[in-house]
N, C-alpha and C positions, 0 to 999 in steps of 0.2 A: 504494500500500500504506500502511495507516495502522498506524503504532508506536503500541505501549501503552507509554507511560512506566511507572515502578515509583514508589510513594507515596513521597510525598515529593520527587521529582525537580522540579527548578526546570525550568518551561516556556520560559523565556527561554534558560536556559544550555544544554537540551538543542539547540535550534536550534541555536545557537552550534556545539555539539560536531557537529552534524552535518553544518552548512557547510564548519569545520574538515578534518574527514574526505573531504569532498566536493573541496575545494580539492588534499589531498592527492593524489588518487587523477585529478585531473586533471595536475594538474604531474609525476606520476610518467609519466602515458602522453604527456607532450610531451617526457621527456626524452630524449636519445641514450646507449646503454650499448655497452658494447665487446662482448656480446656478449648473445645470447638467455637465456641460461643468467644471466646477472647480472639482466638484467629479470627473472627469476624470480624470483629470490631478493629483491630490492628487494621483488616484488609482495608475495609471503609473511612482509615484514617488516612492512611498512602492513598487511596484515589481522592480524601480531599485535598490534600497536601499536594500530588502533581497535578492537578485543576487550576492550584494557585501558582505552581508554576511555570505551567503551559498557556495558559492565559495571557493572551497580547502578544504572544508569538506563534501561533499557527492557530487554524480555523476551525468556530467550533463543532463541526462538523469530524473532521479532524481529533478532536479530544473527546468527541463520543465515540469513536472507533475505537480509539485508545485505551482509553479510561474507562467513558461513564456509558457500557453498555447494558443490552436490555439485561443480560444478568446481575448485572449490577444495581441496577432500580430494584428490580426484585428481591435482593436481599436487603437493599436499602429499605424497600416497604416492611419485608419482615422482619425484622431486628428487633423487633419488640417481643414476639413472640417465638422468636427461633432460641432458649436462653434453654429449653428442656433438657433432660438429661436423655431423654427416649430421643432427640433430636441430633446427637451427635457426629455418629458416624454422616448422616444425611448432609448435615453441616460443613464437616470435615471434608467429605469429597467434595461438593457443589464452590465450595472458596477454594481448596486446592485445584479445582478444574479452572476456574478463573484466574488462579494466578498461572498457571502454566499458559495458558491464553496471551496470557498480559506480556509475558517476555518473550513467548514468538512475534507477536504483532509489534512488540518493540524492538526485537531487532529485524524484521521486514524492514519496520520505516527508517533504521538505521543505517541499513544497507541500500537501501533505494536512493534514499538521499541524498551518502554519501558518493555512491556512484556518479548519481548527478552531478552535485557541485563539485566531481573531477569534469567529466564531460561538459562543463558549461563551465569553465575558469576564467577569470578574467581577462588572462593575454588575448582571449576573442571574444571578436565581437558577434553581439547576436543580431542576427535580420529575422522578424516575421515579415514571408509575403503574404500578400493578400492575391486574389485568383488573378486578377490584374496585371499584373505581372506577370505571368504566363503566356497570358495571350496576347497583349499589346506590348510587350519589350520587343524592341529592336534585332536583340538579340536572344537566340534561344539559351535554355537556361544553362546548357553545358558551355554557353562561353561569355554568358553574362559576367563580367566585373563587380560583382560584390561588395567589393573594399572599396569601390570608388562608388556606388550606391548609397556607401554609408558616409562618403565624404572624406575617407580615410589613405594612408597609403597603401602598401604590401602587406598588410598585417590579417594572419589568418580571421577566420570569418563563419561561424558557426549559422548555418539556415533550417530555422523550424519551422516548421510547415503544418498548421493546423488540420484536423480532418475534415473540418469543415471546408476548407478551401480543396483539399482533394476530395470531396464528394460533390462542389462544384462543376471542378473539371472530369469529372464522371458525367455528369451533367452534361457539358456542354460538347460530349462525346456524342452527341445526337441534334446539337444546333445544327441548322440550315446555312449558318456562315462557315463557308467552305477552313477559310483561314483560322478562324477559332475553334472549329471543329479539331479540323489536324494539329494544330498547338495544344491543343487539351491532351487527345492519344497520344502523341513526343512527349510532352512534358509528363503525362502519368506514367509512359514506359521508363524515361530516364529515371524518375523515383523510383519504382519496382525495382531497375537493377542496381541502383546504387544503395539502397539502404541494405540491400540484400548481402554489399558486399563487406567484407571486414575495416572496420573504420567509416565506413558512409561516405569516402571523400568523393566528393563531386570534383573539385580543381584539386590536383596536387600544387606545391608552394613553387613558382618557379622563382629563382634568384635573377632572373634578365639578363640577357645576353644584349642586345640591339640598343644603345644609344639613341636610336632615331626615334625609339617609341612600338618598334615593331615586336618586340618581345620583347615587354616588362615585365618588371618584377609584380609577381602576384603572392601573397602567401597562399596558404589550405584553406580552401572551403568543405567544410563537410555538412551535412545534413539530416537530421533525423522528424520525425514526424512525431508532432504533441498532438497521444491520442487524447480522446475523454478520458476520461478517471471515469472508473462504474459507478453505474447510479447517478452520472451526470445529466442536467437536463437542459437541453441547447435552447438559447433565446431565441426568439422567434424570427429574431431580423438578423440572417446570416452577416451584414458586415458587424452589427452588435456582438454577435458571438466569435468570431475573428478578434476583432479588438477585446473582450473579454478574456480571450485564450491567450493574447499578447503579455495583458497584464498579469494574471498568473503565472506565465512565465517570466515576468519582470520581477516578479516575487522570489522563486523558486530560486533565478539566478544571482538574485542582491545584486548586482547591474542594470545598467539601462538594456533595454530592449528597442530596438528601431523598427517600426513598423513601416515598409513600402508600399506606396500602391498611385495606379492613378485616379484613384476616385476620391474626389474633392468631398462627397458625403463620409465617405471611408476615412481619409484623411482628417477630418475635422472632429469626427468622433475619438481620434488617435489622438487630436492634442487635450481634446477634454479629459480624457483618461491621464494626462499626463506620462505620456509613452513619448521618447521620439519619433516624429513622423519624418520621412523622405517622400514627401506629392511629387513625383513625374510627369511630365506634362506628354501630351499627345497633341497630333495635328487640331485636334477638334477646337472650333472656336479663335484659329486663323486665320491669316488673309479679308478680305473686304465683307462686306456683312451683305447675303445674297439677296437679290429685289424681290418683293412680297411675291406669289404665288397668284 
């Protein structure tokens, strides 16, 4: 399960806080208590105690997963009555099945996380595109310039790719526009084979040979695709849920996130969110203004 941190939270210190927790919730299920009824109430002190310190760093959605699940309300509601001595064993297993829970599901999120914020490191820069980009770039995507999309020079280039933007160009595998048809099928094959491959690199880093500009220096582009999280439920207005998925990944990675695209509606929802935007311009809306009809 991958945690969405909350902006601003330090990626180092969340780790930290969740080893922490993780630590805890082991040493309580090694310890001996005088009776069933007291390993309750220990267990139901540890989920208040990492509530308060998961809180304002990751979502709380996120710390019902973690923490405060349905087994957990249910012993929470029966605590009053669970104290019998005919209730023990019942006791004893139902809190020990829940702590064994609690430190698989914490180290999932510790190792999911951790993964990530290797794969998303700061030396690169992140790009989401938007479907846009696809089909009206200049260039197709295996020789788009990335780094200088973002305004940058040679410096590698991390591209994630929301699923909603590839289930557009699924989509638009069946438009009547001959040209964005066939840029949807290129650009969906290019992604099948590159994420397919070891590393995701789309560009490898080239050092630049040509002075004149004919072979610059490029760093690595690689690419991977941000699916939904399960149980996710997409906004109803695809560039909403694009920009949505941008900013959770601006989370995720404690960097900015630069969001591309040429759509001025797209774009402008990207500065509201407080995301970097790059708007692209197209022919559209040049040259002389054509005589009424």
């Amino acid at each position: 399960m991958l945690i969405t941190p909350l902006p601003g939270t330090n990626r180092d210190n969340l780790i930290e806080v969740l080893r922490g927790e993780q630590t805890k919730v082991i040493n309580l299920r090694g310890r001996h208590f005088g009776s069933a009824y007291q390993a309750l109430l220990a267990y139901l002190s540890w989920s208040s105690d990492a509530v308060r310190m998961l809180r304002g760093q990751i979502r709380a959605a996120d710390i019902d997963r973690l923490v405060l699940t349905r087994r957990h309300g249910a012993l929470l509601d029966g605590v009053g009555h669970l104290a019998g001595s005919d209730q023990q064993a019942f006791v004893n297993g139902i809190v020990g099945l829940e702590l064994d829970e609690r430190i698989e599901e914490f180290e999932k999120a510790i190792k999911e996380y951790t993964a990530l914020t290797e794969r998303w490191n700061p030396s690169r820069r992140i790009l989401v595109p938007d479907t846009t980009l696809f089909i009206q770039h200049p260039e197709k995507i295996e020789h788009a310039d990335f780094a200088a999309l973002l305004g940058g020079g040679p410096e590698p280039v991390h591209v994630l790719v929301p699923m909603m933007v590839v289930d557009e160009l699924d989509v638009l595998k069946e438009t009547k526009d001959k040209r964005a048809r066939w840029r949807a099928g290129y650009s969906l094959a290019v992604l099948d084979r590159v994420i397919r491959e070891p590393g995701a690199v789309l560009h490898k880093a080239n050092v630049g040979q040509d002075t004149d500009g004919d072979d610059p220096a490029r760093g690595e582009v690689t690419v991977e695709l941000l699916f939904d999280p399960p149980g996710h439920a997409r906004l109803p207005n695809p560039d909403d849920e694009i920009v949505d998925r941008a900013v959770v990944a601006q989370a995720l990675a404690g960097a900015p996130v630069t969001l591309v695209t040429y759509d001025t509606g797209q774009s402008t929802r990207g500065w509201a969110a407080e995301l970097r935007v790059t708007k692209l311009r197209s022919d559209a809306g040049t040259g002389p203004e054509p005589a009424k009809a």
